[in-house]
N, C-alpha and C positions, 0 to 999 in steps of 0.2 A: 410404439415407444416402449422400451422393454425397462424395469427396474434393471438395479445393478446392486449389488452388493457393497454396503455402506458400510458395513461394520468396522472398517479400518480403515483406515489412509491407503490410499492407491501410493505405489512406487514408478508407476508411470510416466516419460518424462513429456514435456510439452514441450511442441516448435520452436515457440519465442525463446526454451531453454538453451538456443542455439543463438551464442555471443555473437556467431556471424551472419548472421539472417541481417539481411538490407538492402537497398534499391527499393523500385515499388513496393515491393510486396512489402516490406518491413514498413512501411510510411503508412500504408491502406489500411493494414490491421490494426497497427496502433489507432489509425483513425478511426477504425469500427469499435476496437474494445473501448475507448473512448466515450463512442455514439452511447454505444450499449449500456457504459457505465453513469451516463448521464439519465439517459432515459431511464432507467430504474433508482434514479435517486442515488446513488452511492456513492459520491462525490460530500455529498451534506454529509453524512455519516463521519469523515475524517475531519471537517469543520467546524461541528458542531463540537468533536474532540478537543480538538487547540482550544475552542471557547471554551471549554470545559476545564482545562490547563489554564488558562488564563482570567482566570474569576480572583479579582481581590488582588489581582496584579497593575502596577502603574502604567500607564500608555505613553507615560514621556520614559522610560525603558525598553532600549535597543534588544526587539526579540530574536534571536538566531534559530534559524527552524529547516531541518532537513530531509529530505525526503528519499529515502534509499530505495533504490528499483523504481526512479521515478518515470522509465520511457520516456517518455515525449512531451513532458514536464505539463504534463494538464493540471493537475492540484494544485501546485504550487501557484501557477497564473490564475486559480481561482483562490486561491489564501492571501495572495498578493492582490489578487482585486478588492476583497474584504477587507483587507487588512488597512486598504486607505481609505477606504468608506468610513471606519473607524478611527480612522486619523492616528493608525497605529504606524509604528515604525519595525521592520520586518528587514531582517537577512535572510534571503532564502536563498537553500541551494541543495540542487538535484546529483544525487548519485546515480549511477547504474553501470554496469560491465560491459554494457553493448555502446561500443564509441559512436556504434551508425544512428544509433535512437539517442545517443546525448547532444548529434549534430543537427538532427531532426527538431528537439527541445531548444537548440540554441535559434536556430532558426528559428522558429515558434514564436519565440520568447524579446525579441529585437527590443519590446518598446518595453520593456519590465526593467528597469534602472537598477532594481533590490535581487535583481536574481543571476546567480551563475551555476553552470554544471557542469560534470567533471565526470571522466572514466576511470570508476575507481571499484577495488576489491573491498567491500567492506570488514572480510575477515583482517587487511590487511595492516599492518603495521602504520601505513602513512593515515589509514581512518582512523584506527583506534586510538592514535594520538591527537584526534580532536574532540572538544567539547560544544557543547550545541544546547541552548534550551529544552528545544521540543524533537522529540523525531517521528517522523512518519515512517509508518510502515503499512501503505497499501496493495492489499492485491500482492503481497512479497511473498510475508512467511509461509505461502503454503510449496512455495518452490523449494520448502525445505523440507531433510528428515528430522525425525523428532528431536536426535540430541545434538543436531547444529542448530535448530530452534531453539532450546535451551540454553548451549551456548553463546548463542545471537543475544536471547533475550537478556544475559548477565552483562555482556560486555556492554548493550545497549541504553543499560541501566548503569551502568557507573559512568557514560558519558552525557548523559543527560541532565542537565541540572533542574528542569520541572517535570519533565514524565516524555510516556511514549504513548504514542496515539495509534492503535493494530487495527485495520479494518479487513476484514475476509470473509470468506465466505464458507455459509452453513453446510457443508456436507450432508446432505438427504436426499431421497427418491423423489420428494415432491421436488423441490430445488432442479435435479435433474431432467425430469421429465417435462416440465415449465420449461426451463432454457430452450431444450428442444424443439418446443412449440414455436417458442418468440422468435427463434433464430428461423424456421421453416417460413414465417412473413416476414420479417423482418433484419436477416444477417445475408448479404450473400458473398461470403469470406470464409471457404473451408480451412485457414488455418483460425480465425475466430472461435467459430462452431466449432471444429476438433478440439482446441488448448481450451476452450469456455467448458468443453463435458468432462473435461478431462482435469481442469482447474475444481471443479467442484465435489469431486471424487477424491483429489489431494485437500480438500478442505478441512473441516473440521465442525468437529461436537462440542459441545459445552464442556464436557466430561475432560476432552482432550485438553483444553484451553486450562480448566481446572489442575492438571496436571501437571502443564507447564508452571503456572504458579507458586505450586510449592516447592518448585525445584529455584526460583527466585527467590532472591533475599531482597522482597519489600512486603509492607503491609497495606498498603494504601492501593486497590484497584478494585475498578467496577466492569464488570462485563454486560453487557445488552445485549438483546436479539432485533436487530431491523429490519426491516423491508427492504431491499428484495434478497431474502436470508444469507443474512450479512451477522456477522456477529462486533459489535463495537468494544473492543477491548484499551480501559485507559490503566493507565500504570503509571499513579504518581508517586513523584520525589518528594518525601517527608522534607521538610523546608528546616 
């Protein structure tokens, strides 16, 4: 298990970066990064977000909450399961570019009354004319380069009317060489293990995340480091 050079963002692209990738193989991985994303916790991470967004907010107020790059819509049927435990009321709904993993989601998703998803370009004209409470962004931004990040993150803040909830992942050699492990018992899905070493290489430093923010116009956000090296980035709307 060899270190790798961290000092920058890899320009490397990943499999799944391929909008036509489907049939088995598209349905399996989703299901492993899934598995993977579960078993390491990093699901809470994004939920524990929205709860974070949602403090000192009323529960008989319709939340609208979206999830861009959401695959195979897993978070949301887990925001949407909490969200009735809490007797809260939830719109949710799932973007993503690949029509094959938004069919995938709708199937999934049959018995979720509060959710719909749709193939869409987020830079696009028909998204940036919508508004939304909360937006998700997990496991997204690192399929990006820095100043479409920036970009993203501006437009994503004037649609937003409470904040944006970023979950990703820590770029480092420990991070790295870990995966590698877990995947060698536990993945057996070479495009997983490829896009998983190769996701975390595209990740990111504090430093980096720091960066981005001052190229944002808000004042209100808090950055975390979680388990399993995740960084939790909230970015609220001054009310």
């Amino acid at each position: 298990m060899l270190k790798q050079d961290i000092s920058r963002r890899t320009d490397k692209t990943e499999i799944m970066d391929d909008f036509d990738l489907k049939g088995p193989e598209l349905r399996k991985t989703l299901s492993d990064l899934d598995n993977i994303n579960s078993w390491l916790g990093g699901n809470q991470i994004t939920l524990d977000g929205i709860k974070e967004l949602l403090k000192g907010h009323s529960k008989n107020k319709k939340i609208k909450i979206v999830d861009i790059g959401c695959g195979n819509g897993s978070i949301l049927r887990k925001v949407a399961a909490w969200g009735k435990s809490q007797k809260r009321e939830f719109i949710l709904i799932g973007i993503d570019a690949n029509e094959h993993a938004i069919q995938i989601a709708k199937e999934k998703s049959k018995k979720f009354e509060n959710l719909s998803f749709e193939k869409l370009n987020i830079f696009s004209d028909s998204f940036k004319s919508n508004q939304y409470d909360i937006i998700l962004c997990t496991l997204t931004l690192h399929h990006f380069k820095d100043k479409e990040i920036i970009s993203l993150l501006n437009q994503l803040y004037t649609q937003a009317k409470l904040g944006i909830v970023i979950n990703d992942l820590h770029r480092s050699n420990s991070a790295y060489i870990l995966f590698q492990a877990f995947c060698s018992v536990f993945v057996n899905n070479e495009i997983a293990r490829k896009d998983g070493l190769t996701s975390i290489l595209r990740g990111f430093k504090r430093s980096d995340l720091l960066r981005y923010q001052e190229d944002i116009s808000c004042s209100s956000f808090k950055i975390s480091w979680k388990w399993a090296f995740r960084y939790q980035w909230i970015i609220k709307k001054e009310q």
